[in-house]
C-alpha positions in Angstrom: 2.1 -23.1 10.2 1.5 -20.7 6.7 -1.7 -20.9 6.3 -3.4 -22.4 3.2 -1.7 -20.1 1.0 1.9 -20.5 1.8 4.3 -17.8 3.1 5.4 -15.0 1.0 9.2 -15.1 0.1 11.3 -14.1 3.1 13.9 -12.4 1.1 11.5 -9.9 -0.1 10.5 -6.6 2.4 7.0 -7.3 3.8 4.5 -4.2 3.2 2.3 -2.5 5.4 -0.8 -0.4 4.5 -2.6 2.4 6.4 -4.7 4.8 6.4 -5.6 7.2 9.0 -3.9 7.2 12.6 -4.9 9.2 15.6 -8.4 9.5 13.4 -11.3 7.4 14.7 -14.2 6.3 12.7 -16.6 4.6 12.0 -15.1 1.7 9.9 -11.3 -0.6 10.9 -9.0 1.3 8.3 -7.9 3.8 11.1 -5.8 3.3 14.3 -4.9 5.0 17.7 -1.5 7.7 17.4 -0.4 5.7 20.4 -1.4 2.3 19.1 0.9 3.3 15.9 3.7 4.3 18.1 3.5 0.7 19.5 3.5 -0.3 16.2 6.8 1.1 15.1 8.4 0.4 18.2 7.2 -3.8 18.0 8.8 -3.4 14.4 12.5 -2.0 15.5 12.5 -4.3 18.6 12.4 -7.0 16.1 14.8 -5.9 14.1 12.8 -4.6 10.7 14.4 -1.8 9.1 12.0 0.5 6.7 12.9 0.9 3.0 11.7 2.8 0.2 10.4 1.4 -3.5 14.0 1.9 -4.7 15.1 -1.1 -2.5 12.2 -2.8 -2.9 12.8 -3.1 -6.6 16.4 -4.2 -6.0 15.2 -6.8 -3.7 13.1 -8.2 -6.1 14.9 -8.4 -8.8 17.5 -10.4 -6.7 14.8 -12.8 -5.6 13.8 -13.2 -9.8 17.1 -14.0 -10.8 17.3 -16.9 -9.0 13.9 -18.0 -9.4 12.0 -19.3 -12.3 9.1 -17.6 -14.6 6.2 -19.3 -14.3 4.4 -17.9 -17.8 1.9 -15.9 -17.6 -1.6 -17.0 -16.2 -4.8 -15.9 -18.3 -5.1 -12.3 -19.3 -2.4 -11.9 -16.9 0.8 -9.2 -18.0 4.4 -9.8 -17.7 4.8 -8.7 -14.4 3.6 -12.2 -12.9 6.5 -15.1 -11.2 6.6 -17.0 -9.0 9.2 -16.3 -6.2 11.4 -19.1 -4.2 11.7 -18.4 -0.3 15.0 -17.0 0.7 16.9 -19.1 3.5 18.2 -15.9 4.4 16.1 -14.0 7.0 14.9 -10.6 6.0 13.8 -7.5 8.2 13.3 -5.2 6.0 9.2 -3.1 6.0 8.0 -0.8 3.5 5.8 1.4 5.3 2.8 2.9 2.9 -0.2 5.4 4.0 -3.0 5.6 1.2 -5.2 8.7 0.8 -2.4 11.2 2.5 -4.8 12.0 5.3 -4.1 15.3 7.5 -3.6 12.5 10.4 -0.5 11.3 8.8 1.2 14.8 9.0 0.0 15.6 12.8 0.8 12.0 14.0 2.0 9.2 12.0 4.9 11.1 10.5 6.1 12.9 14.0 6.3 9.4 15.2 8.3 8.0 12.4 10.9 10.6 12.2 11.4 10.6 15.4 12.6 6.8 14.7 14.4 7.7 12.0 11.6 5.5 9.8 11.0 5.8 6.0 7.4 6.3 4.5 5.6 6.1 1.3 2.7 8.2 0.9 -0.1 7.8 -1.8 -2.1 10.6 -2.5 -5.3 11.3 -4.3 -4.6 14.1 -6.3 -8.0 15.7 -7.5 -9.0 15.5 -3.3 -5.7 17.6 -2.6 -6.6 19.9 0.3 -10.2 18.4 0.1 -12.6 16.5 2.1 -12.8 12.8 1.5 -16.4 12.9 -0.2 -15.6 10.2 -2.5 -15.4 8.1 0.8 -19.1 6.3 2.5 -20.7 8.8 4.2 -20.6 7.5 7.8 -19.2 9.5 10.9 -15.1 9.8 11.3 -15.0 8.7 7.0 -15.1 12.9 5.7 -11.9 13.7 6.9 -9.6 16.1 4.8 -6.3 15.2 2.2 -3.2 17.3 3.2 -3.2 20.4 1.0 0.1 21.1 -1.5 2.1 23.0 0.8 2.0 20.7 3.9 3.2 17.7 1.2 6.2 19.6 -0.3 7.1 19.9 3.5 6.8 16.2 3.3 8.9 15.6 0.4 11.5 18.2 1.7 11.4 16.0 5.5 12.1 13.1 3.2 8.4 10.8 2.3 8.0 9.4 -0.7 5.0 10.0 -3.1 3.0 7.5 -5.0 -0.1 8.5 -7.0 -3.5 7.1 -5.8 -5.1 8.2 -8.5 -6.9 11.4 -8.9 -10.5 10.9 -7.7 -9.8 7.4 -5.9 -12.3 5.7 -8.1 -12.3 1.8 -9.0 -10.0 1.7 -11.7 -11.7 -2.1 -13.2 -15.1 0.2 -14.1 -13.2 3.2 -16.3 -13.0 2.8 -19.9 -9.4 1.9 -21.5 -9.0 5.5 -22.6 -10.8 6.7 -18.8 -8.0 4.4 -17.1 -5.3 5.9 -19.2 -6.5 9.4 -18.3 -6.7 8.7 -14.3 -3.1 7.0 -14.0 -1.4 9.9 -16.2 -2.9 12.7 -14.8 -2.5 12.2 -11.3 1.2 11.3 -11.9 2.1 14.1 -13.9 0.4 16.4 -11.2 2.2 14.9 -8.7 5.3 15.0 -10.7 4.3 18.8 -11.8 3.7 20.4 -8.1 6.3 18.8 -6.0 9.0 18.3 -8.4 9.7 14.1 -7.6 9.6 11.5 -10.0 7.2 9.0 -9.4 7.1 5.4 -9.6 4.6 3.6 -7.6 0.7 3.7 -7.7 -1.8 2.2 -5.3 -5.0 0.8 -6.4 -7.9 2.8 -4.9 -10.1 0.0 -2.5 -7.4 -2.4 -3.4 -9.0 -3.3 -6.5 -7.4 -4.0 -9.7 -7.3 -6.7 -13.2 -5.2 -6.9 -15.3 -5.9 -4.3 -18.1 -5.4 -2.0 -15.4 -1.8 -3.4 -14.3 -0.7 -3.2 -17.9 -2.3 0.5 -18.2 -0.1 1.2 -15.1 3.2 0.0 -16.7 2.5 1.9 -19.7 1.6 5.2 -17.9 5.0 5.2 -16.7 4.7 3.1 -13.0 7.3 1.0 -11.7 5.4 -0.7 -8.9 1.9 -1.5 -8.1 0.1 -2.2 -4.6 -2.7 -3.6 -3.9 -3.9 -4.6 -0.7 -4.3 -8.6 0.6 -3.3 -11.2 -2.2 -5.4 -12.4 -4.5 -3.6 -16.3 -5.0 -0.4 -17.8 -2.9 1.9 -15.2 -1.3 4.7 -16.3 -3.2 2.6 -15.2 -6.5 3.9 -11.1 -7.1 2.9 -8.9 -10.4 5.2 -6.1 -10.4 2.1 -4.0 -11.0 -0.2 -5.5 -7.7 1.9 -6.7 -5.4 0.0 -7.2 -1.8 -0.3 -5.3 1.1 -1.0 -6.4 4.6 -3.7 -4.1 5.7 -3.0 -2.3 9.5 -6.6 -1.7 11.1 -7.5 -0.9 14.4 -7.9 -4.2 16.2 -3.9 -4.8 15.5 -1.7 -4.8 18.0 2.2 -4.8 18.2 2.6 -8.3 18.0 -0.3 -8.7 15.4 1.7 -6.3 13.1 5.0 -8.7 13.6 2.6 -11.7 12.5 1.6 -9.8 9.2 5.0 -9.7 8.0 6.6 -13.1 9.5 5.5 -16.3 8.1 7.5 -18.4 11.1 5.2 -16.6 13.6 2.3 -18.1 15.1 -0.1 -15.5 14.1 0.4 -15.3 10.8 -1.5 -18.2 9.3 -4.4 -15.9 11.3 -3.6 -12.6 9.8 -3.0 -14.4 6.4 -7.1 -15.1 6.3 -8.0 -12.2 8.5 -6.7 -9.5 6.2 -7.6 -11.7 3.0 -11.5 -11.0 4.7 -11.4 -7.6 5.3 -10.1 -6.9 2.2 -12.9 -8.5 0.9 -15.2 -6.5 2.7 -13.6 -3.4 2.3 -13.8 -3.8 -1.4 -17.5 -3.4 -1.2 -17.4 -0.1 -0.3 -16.5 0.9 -4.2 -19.7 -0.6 -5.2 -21.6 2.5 -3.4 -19.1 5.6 -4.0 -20.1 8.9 -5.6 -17.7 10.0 -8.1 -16.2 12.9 -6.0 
C-alpha cells in the first residue's frame, strides 16, 4: 500500500531532514545521539548509500529523460514534471540537517564519519555563531548555530553547505526585491567565508510558492528542499523538492518506511509527516524577525 498519494519515484535518492540530535526540547524536530546512530546503522543494514546534490541532480535528470513534462500547473515555474517509477530498485539517501545546530558537530557528524556517510548542511547565515532567537521561545528551542570556524572544519572533513537563508524567515511574506536580497546574500556569504560554491537552498519552516522557487533559480540555486510534499510524490520542482522530516518518535525501521514505498509503514509515514509539517509550519506565523 502507497498511501493516497502514490509513491515517489524509486529511481530517485529519498531525502531525509533533521534538525538537532543529542538536543532535547520542547517540540519533535530533535532526536536522541543514540537514536540517530540507530538511524544510520537501520539505513546501511538495508543497503542505502548517502549522496550529495551532485548525484542527486544526475539522478534526476536520468529519471526526466525518460519521463514526460506535464506543463506547468498555475503560477507554477519550469521546474515542475511528473516522474515515472523506476523498476530498478534504488538505495541511495541524501542526508540534510537545517539550521547547522552546534548538536550536529558534537554528535551527528562523529557518527556519520565514522560510517563513512555524506551530509548536507543548511545554514542560517545571519544566526552564524548565534542563538536561535528567531526560533519559539519554549525550553530546549534557543540553542546556538555553529560559529565560522567550526564550519570551515566541516567543509575541510568533507559536508556540504546549502544556504538557509540568512535570518530563517518565511520567504512567501518578503517583498520580490526582500526575497531577492535574503537568497543572494546568504549565498554569497556562504560562498565568501568558506570558499564552496553553493547550489542548494532550504526553505526556512518548509514553506515556499512559487515566486519564491523562481527567485531561487534566478539567485543562482540549483536545488530546492522543502519539507513533506505538497501533491503526489511523484510531483518534483527542481526548486522544492520534499523532504521526509526525522523527529523524535522515529525509530530505525520508521526511518526505512520514510524512504521505501514497498514497506509497510510508509503509507503511515506518508500522512504522518504530511501532518507535522503542517503543524510545524505554524510556528512562522509567531516568529520575531531575529
Amino acid at each position: 500500500m502507497q498511501g493516497p498519494w502514490g509513491a515517489p519515484p524509486s529511481g530517485l535518492p529519498g531525502v531525509l531532514a533533521y534538525h538537532k540530535v543529542g538536543t532535547a526540547e520542547l517540540g519533535g524536530t530533535w532526536c536522541g545521539a543514540g537514536q540517530f546512530s540507530s538511524h544510520l546503522d537501520a539505513l546501511q543494514s538495508a543497503g542505502y548509500h548517502t549522496v550529495g546534490t551532485a548525484a542527486f541532480q544526475a539522478a534526476l535528470a536520468a529519471l526526466r529523460s525518460t519521463g514526460r513534462s506535464t506543463g506547468d500547473p498555475p503560477e507554477s515555474s519550469s521546474g515542475w514534471s511528473e516522474i515515472p517509477a523506476s523498476s530498478s530498485k534504488q538505495r541511495q539517501v541524501l542526508l540534510t540537517f537545517d539550521d547547522a545546530f552546534e548538536s550536529f558537530a558534537d554528535r551527528a557528524w562523529p557518527a556519520l564519519e565514522q560510517r563513512s556517510m555524506q551530509a548536507l548542511l543548511f545554514v542560517v547565515t545571519d544566526f552564524v555563531g548565534r542563538p536561535a532567537s528567531w526560533d519559539l521561545p519554549l525550553p530546549g528551542r534557543r540553542v546556538r548555530h555553529l560559529p565560522w570556524s567550526a564550519l570551515r572544519e566541516l567543509v575541510d572533513a568533507g559536508v556540504e553547505i546549502g544556504s538557509h537563508s540568512a535570518r530563517h524567515l518565511d520567504m512567501r511574506r518578503l517583498s520580490s526585491l526582500q526575497l531577492v536580497q535574503e537568497l543572494e546574500h546568504s549565498r554569497r556569504t556562504l560562498e565568501d567565508r568558506l570558499g564552496v560554491g553553493i547550489r542548494a537552498f532550504s526553505w526556512p519552516f518548509g514553506r515556499w510558492n512559487h515566486p519564491c522557487c523562481e527567485a531561487a533559480r534566478q539567485s543562482g540555486y540549483q536545488l530546492g528542499f522543502a519539507m513533506s510534499p505538497q501533491g503526489r510524490n511523484d510531483q518534483f520542482n527542481d526548486m522544492a523538492i520534499p523532504r521526509r522530516g526525522v523527529y523524535v518518535t522515529d525509530s530505525g525501521a520508521a526511518v526505512l518506511d520514510k524512504l521505501d514505498a514497498a514497506r509497510a509503514g510508509f503509507w503511515f509515514q506518508d500522512l504522518f509527516t504530511r501532518g507535522v509539517g503542517t503543524v510545524a509550519s505554524l510556528s512562522a506565523r509567531f516568529q520575531k524577525d531575529g
